[in-house]
N, C-alpha and C positions, 0 to 999 in steps of 0.2 A: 441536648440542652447543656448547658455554661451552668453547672451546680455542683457545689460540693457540702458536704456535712461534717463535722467538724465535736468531738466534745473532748473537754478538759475538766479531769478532776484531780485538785490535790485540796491538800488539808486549809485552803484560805476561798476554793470556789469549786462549786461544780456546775459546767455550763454544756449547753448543748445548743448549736445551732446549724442552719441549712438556708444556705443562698442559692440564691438563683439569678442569673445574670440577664437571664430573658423573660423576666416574669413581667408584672404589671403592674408594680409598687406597693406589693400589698404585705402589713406585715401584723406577723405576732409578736411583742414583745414583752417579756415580763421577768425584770430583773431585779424587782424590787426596790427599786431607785426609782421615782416618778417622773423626776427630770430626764435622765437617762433614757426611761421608754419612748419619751417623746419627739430627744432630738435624732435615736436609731429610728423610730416611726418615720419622721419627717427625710431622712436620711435615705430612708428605702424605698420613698414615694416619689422622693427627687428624682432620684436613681433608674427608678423604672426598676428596681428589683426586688424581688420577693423574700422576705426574710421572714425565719421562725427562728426565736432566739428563746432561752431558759436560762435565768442564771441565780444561784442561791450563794450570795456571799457572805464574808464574815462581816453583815453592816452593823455589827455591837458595837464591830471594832472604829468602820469608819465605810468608806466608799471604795477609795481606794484601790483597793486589789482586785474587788468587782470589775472595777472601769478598765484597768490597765489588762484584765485578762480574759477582759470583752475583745478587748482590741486586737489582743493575740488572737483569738478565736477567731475573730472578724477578718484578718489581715490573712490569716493559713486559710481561709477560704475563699477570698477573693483569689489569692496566687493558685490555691487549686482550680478553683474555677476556669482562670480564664489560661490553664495548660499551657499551650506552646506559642499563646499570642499573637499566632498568625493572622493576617489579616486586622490588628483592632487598631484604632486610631493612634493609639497609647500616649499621645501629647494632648492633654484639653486645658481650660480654664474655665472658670463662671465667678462673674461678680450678681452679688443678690442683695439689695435692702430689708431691710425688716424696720418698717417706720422711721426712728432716727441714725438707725446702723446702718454699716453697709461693710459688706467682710467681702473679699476675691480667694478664691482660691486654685491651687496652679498643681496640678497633677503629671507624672510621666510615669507609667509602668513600665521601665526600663529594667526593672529587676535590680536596679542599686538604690536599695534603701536611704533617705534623708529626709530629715526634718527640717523646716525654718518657720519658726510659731514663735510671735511676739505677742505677749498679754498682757500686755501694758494696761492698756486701755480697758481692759477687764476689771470689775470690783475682786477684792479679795475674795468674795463668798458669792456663789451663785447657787439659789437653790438650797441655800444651810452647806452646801461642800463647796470647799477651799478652792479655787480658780484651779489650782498644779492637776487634780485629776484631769480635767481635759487635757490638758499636756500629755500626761502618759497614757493616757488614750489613745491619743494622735500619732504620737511615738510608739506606741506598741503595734497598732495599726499600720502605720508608713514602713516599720522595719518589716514584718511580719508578711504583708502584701509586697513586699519588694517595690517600694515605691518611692519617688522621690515627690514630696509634700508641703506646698508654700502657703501657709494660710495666715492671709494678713485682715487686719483688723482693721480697716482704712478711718471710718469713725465711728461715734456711736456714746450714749450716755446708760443705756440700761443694758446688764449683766446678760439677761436672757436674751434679748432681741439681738445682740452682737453674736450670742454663740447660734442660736435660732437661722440668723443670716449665714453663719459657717457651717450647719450643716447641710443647706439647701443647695449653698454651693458646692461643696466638698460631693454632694450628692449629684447633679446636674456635670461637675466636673469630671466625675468618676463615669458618666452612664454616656458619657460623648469620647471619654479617652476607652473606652471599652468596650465602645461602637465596634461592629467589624463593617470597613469602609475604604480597604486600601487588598490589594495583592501580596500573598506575602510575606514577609515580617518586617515591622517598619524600625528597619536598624539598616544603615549601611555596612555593618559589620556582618548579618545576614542571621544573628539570634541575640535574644532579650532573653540569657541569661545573668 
């Protein structure tokens, strides 16, 4: 099995979680953030992967360093997970609506971390926390998993339903670029370090 477990404690989070890249979308999630359970839930179910996640952060203070050190946690697990990449798709996409949204997002496990995240189109506040935490989310996630990470916001009028639409993609685009569906390693350079 394609899983690794992963926990992080310093003085702002202590988390613990366990992916699995060939599981059946099923997840634990409970980070004290209600938003956040929802769109990792949705995330994991898109994905077709199994995920148990813990996370106790400092939310006195704000959201914040929960989210961005989810993402670490999330991102060193997926690069554990999927090893030596042999064989996985490692280039996908998926565009997904959510009523009047519609997000795409474009993945390549290349192993060269980058981000391209416009949130324009985002209200300032979704869920009572500020739009920037998903940003470093994404960013802590796309560095961490060695990934390079395109997630656009094509249209949309409500906060939730736009980011709702970007996890399902971002989930569907991860569970096709981490298909194993090729001979391998899909680099002409011959490794996806």
């Amino acid at each position: 099995m394609r899983q690794a477990t992963v926990a992080r404690t310093t003085k702002e989070t202590d988390i613990k979680l366990t992916l699995n890249l060939d599981g059946e979308g099923t997840a634990n999630v409970d980070t004290g953030i209600g938003f956040a359970d929802h769109m990792l839930t949705l995330w994991a179910f898109w994905a077709g992967f199994d995920l148990d996640l813990t996370c106790r952060g400092d939310l006195e203070i704000d959201t914040h360093h929960s989210l961005e050190d989810i993402g670490l946690c999330l991102g060193q697990a997926l690069a554990e997970a999927l090893g030596d990449k042999r064989g996985i798709n490692r280039v996908a996409s998926a565009k997904v609506p959510m009523d009047e949204a519609l997000a795409e997002v474009v993945v390549d496990l290349s192993g060269r971390p980058y981000i391209v995240y416009d949130d324009a189109l985002l209200p300032d506040f979704i869920a009572g926390d500020e739009k920037d935490v998903w940003r470093e989310f994404l960013k802590s996630l796309a560095y961490k998993a060695g990934m390079n990470l395109h997630v656009k916001f094509e249209y949309g009028l409500n906060g939730h339903h736009l980011l709702e639409a970007a996890f399902k993609a971002l989930g569907l685009a991860l569970a096709r670029a981490a298909a194993v569906g090729r001979k391998g390693v899909s680099s002409t350079k011959g490794s996806l370090d």
